[in-house]
C-alpha positions in Angstrom: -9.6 -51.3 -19.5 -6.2 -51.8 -18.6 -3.4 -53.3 -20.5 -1.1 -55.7 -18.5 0.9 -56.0 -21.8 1.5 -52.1 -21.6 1.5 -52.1 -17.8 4.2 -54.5 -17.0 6.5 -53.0 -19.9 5.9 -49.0 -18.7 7.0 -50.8 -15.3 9.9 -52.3 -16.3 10.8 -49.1 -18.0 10.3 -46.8 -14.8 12.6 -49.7 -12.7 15.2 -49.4 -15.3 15.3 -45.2 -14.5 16.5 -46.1 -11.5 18.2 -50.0 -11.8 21.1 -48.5 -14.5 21.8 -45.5 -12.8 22.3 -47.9 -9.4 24.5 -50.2 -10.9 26.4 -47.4 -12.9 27.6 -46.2 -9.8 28.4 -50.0 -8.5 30.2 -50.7 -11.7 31.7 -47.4 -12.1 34.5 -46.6 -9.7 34.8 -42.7 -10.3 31.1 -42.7 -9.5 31.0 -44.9 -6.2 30.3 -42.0 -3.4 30.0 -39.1 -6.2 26.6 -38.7 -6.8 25.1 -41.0 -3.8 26.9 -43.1 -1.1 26.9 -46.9 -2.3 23.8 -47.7 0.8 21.6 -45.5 -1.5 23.1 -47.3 -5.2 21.8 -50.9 -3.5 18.7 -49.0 -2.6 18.1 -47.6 -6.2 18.8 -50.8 -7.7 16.4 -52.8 -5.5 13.4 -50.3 -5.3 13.9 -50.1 -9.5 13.9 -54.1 -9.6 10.8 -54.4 -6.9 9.5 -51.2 -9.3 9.9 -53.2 -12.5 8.6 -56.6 -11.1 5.2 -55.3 -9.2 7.0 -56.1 -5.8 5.5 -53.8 -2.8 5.5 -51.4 -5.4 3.1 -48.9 -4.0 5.8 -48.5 -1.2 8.4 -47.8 -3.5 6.3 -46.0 -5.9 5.7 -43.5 -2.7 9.4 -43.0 -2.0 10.6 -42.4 -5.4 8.3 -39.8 -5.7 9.5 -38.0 -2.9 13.4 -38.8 -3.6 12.9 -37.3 -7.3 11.4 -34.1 -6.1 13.6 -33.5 -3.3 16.5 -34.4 -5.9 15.3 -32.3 -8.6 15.1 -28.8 -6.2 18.1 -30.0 -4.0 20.8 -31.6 -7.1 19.1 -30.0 -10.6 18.1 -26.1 -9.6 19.0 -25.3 -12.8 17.8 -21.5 -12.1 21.1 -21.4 -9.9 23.7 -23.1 -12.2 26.0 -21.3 -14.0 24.8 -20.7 -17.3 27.2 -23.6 -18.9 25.5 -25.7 -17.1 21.8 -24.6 -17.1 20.4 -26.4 -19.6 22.2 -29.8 -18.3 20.8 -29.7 -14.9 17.1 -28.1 -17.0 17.3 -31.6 -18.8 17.4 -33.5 -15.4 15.3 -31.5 -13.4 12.3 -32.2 -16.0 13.2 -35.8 -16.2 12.9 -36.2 -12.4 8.9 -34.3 -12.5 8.4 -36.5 -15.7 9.2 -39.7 -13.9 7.2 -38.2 -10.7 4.3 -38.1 -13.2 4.3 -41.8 -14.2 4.7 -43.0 -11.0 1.7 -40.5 -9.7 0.1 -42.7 -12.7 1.2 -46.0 -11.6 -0.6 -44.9 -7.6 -3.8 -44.1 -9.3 -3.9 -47.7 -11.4 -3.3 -49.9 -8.2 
């Protein structure tokens, strides 16, 4: 049996992966076109808050998968960093399949 209780917070917390990072890079101005152009940033923030509040979120769900995994290869290879920076981009790369995880999670609930 499902909890909603538990449900609706591990939502909210998978939005919020990807609703501070968005506005981080709306509030920030040394990160506005750094990491992603601002399109994506709006796109982040909305898809986290559409995430968080059970909003077409299978949709959503489906593209964040794909966005972390191409982002963890593509931005977080850490196998190719120098090795100052290695266990940095290790960190983010395993964050990206850990998130890819609950949202895999979050498919197989709805």
């Amino acid at each position: 049996m499902r909890s909603f209780a538990l449900e609706t917070i591990g939502r909210a917390l998978l939005g919020l992966a990807f609703i501070g990072p968005g506005l981080v890079h709306f509030w920030f101005s040394s990160h506005k076109g750094q990491f992603r152009p601002i399109g994506l940033a709006l796109l982040e923030t909305s898809a986290g808050l559409a995430l968080a509040l059970n909003l077409r979120a299978r949709w959503f769900v489906l593209a964040f998968v794909v966005f972390l995994v191409a982002d963890a290869f593509a931005a977080h290879a850490f196998w190719a960093k120098p090795a100052a920076e290695q266990s940095d981009q290790a960190l983010h790369f395993f964050k990206n399949l850990a998130i890819v995880g609950g949202m895999l999670l979050l498919l197989r609930g709805e």
